[in-house]
C-alpha positions as CSV (number, residue, x, y, z in Angstrom):
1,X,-71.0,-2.6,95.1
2,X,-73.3,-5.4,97.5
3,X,-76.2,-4.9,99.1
4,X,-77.1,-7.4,102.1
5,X,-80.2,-7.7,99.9
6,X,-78.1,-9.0,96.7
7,X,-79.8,-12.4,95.7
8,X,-76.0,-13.9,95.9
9,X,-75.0,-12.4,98.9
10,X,-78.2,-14.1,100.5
11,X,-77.5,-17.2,99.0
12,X,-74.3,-17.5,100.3
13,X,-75.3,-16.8,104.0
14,X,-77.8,-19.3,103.5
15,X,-75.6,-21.9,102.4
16,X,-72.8,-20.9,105.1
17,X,-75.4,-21.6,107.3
18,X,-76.9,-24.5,106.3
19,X,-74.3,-26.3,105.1
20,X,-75.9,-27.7,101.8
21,X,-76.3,-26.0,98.3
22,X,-79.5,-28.8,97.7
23,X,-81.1,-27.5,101.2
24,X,-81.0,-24.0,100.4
25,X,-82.3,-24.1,96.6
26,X,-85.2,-26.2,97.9
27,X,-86.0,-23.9,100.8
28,X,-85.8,-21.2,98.6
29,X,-87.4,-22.5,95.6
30,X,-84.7,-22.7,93.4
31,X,-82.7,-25.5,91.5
32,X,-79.4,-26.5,92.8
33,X,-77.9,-25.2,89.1
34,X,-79.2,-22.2,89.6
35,X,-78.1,-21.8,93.3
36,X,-74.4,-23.4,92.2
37,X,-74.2,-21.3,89.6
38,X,-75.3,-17.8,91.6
39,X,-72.8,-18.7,94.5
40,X,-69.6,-19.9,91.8
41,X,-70.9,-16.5,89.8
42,X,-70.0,-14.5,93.6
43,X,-66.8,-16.3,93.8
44,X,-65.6,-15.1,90.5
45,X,-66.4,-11.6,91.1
46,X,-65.1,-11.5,94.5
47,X,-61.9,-13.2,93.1
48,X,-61.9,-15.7,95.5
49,X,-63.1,-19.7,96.7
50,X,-65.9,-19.1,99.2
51,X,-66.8,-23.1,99.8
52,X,-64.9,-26.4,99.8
53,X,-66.3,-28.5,97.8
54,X,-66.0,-32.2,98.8
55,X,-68.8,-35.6,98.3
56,X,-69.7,-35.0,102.4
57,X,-71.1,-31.3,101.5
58,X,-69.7,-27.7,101.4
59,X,-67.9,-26.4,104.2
60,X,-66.8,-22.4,104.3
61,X,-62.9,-21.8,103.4
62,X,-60.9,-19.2,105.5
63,X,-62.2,-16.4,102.7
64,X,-65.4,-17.5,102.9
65,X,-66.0,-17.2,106.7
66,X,-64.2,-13.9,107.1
67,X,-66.9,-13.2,104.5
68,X,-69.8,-14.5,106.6
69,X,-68.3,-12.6,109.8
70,X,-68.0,-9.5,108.1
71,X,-71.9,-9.8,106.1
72,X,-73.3,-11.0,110.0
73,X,-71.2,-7.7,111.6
74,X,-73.4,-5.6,108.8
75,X,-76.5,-6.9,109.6
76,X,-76.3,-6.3,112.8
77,X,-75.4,-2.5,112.3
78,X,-78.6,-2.7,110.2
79,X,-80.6,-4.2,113.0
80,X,-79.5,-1.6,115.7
81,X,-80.1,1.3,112.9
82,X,-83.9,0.6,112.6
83,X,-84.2,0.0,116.3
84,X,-82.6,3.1,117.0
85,X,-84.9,4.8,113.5
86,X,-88.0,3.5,115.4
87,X,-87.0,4.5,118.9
88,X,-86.5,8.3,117.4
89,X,-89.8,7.9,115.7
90,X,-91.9,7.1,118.5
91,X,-90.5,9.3,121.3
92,X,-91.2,8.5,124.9
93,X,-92.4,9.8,127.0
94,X,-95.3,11.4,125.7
95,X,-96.0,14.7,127.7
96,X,-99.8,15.5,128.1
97,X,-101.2,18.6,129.6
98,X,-105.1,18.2,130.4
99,X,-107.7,21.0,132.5
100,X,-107.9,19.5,136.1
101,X,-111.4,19.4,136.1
102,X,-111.4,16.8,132.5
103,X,-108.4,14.8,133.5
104,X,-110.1,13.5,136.9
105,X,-113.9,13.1,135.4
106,X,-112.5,11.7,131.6
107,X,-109.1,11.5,130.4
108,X,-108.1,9.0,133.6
109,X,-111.0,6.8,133.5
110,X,-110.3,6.7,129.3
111,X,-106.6,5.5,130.2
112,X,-107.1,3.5,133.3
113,X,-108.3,0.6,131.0
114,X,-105.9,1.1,128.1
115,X,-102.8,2.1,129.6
116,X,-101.0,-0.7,127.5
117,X,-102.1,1.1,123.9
118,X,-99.8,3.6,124.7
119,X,-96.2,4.9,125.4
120,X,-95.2,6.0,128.7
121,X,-96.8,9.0,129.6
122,X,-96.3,11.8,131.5
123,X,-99.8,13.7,132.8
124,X,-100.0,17.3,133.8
125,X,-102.6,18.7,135.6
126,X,-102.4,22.5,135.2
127,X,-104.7,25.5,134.2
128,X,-106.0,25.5,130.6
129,X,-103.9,28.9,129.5
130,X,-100.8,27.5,131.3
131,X,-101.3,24.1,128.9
132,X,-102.0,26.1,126.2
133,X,-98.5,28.1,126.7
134,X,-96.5,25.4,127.2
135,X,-98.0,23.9,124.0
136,X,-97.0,26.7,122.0
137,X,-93.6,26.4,123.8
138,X,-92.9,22.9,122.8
139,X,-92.9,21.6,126.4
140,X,-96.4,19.9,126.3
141,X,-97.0,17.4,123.1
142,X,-100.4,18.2,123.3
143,X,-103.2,19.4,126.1
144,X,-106.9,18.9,127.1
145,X,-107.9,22.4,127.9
146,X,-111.5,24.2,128.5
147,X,-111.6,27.6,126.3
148,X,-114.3,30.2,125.8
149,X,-113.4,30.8,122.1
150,X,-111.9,28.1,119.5
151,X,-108.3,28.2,119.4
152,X,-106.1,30.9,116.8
153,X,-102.8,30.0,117.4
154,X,-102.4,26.3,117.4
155,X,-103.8,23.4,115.7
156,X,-106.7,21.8,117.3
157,X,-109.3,19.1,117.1
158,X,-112.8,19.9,119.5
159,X,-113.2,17.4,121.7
160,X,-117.2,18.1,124.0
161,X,-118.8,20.9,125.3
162,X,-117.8,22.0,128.8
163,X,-120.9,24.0,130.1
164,X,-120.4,26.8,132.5
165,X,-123.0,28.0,134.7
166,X,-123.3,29.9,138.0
167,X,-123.9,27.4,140.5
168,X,-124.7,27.5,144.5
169,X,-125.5,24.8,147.5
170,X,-129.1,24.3,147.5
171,X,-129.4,24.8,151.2
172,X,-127.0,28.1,151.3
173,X,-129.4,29.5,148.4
174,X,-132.5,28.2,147.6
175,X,-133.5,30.6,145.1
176,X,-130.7,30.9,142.6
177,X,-132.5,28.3,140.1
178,X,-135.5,31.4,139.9
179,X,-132.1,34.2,139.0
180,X,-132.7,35.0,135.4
181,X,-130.1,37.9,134.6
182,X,-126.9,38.4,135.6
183,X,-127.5,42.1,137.4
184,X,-129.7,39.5,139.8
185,X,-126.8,37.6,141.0
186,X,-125.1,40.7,142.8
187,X,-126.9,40.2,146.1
188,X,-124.6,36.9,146.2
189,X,-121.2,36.5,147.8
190,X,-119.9,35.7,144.4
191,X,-116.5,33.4,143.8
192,X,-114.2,35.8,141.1
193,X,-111.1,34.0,139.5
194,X,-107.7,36.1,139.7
195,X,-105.7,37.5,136.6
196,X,-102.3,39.0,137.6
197,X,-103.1,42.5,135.8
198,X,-106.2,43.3,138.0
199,X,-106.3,44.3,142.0
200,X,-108.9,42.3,144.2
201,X,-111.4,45.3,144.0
202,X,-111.3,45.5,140.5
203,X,-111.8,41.8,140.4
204,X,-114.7,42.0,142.8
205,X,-116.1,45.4,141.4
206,X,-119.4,47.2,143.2
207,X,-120.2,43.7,145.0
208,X,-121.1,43.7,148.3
209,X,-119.3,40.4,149.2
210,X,-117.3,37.8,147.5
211,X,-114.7,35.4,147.4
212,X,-111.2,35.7,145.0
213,X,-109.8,32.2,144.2
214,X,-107.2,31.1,141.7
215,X,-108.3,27.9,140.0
216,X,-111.9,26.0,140.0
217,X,-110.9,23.5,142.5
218,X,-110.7,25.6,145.4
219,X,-113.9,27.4,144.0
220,X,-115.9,24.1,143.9
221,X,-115.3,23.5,147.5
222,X,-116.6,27.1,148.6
223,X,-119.3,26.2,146.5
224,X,-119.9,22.5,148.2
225,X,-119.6,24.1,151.6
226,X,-122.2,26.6,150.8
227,X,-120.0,29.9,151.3
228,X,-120.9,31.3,147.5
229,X,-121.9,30.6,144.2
230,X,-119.8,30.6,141.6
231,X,-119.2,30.6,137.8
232,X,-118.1,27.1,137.5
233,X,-117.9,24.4,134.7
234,X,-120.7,21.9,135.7
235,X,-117.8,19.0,134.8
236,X,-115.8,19.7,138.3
237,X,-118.7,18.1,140.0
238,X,-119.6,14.7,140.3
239,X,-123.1,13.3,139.5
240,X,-123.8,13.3,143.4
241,X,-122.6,16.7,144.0
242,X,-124.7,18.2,140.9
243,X,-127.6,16.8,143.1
244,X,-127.3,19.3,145.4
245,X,-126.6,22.3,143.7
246,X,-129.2,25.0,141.9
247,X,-127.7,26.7,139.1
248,X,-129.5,30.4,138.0
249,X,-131.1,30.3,134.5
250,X,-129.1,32.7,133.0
251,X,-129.7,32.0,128.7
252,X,-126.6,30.8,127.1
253,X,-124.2,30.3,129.9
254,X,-124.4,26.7,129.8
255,X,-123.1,26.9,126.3
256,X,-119.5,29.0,127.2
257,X,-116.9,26.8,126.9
258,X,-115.8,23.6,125.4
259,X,-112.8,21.3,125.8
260,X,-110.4,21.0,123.0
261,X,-107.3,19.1,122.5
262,X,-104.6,21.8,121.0
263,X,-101.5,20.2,120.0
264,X,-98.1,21.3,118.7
265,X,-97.7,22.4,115.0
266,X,-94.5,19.9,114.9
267,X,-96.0,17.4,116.2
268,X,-94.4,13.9,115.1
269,X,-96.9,11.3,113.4
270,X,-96.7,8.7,116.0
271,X,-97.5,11.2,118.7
272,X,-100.1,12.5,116.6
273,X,-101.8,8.8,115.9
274,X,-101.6,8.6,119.8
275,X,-103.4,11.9,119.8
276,X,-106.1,11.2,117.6
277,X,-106.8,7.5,118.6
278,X,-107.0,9.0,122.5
279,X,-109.2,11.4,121.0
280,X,-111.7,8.8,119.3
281,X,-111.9,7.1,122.0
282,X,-112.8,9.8,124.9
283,X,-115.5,10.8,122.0
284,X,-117.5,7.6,122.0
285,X,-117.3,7.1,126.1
286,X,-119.0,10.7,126.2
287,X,-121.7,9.8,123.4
């Protein structure tokens, strides 16, 4: 049995090639015995005369190149194996999931200037318990999300804290920086978030007014146009907009949440070195 890696069979496609048992030992640092010898030593087992061999040089015989045919139809077979091994390896696209309030502010600006480091990509901008699902059901590689509580069910690597506090237009309400308990913010038209098991008045309780909203997007725009305060991650705001909001000193709530990057538990090692280096890399832009 050969092997395209055989030190004869290499020889021999050298040779076909170059034409010259002399050129070939030099360029391979051999002597011209010992490269005479391996390719007479190939004829003998193959039972056959690979090369004429005349005073102008070596020239293949019919054997011979039916030989070089068949050993150049292999290595192409080889070739398109490892291309095809590699391609499997590093799947494309990867499929990212990421909080909408982190992709705009961090995860964007990250990629915008690296966008050639990676694979094709395909972004998702969804809620952080709908990434998190579709994580655990294989259709997201891996997601940004913003969570209360460090992840049980899948693997995860923390990423920054995402502070949380209850936030209204300066102007609307001027004294909601002097609010120190939470019982003191029910005089507010307060902004509650909806979750499919409760009604509207459960989700809005004794309060006397108050907005229901699904998704911190559309609550950060009531907020911004002064109709409520809500209880919002400071990162959907931009620097300017933080400017002209008061947020209620209420101890602890800037510390609620934090923004981790939970990823599938067969994940493959190239989408996971994209993970990680992606992860490096948001790190030291936020420190």
């Amino acid at each position: 049995m050969y092997s395209l890696f055989n030190s004869r069979i290499i020889y021999f496609l050298k040779c076909a090639q170059m034409g010259s048992f002399s050129e070939v030992a030099d360029k391979v640092g051999v002597t011209q015995s010992t490269m005479s010898t391996a390719i007479k030593k190939l004829e003998e087992e193959l039972g056959a005369e690979l090369f004429e061999r005349t005073k102008a040089g070596i020239s293949l015989t019919p054997r011979g190149r039916a030989l070089m045919e068949q050993l150049q139809s292999f290595e192409k077979q080889i070739n398109r194996g490892v291309a095809g091994a590699l391609k499997e390896e590093n799947p494309l696209p990867l499929k990212i999931g990421t909080a909408m309030h982190f992709g705009p502010k961090f995860l964007l600006p990250y990629l915008k200037t690296r966008w050639s480091q990676f694979p094709a990509i395909q972004l998702f901008f969804v809620w952080s318990l709908d990434a998190f699902k579709a994580v655990e059901n294989g259709d997201l590689d891996f997601a940004f999300v913003s969570w209360s509580k460090r992840p049980k069910e899948l693997p995860y690597i923390e990423i920054q804290p995402d502070p949380v506090a209850y936030v209204g237009l300066k102007k609307a309400f001027p004294n909601l920086n002097k609010v120190t308990t939470v019982e003191g913010l029910q005089s507010y038209p307060l902004i509650r978030d909806t979750k499919p098991q409760h009604t509207w008045e459960k989700i809005l309780g004794p309060l006397e007014s108050g907005f229901v909203t699904r998704g911190s997007m559309g609550a950060r725009d009531l907020v911004l146009g002064g109709h409520a305060i809500g209880d919002l991650q400071l990162d959907i705001f931009s620097e300017e907009q933080l400017k002209t909001l008061h947020s209620a000193q209420i101890p602890g709530k800037y510390l609620h949440s934090h923004i981790y990057v939970v990823f599938r538990k067969d994940l493959s090692l190239f989408a996971k070195s994209k993970m990680e280096e992606m992860v490096l890399g948001l790190q030291q832009m936020k420190s």
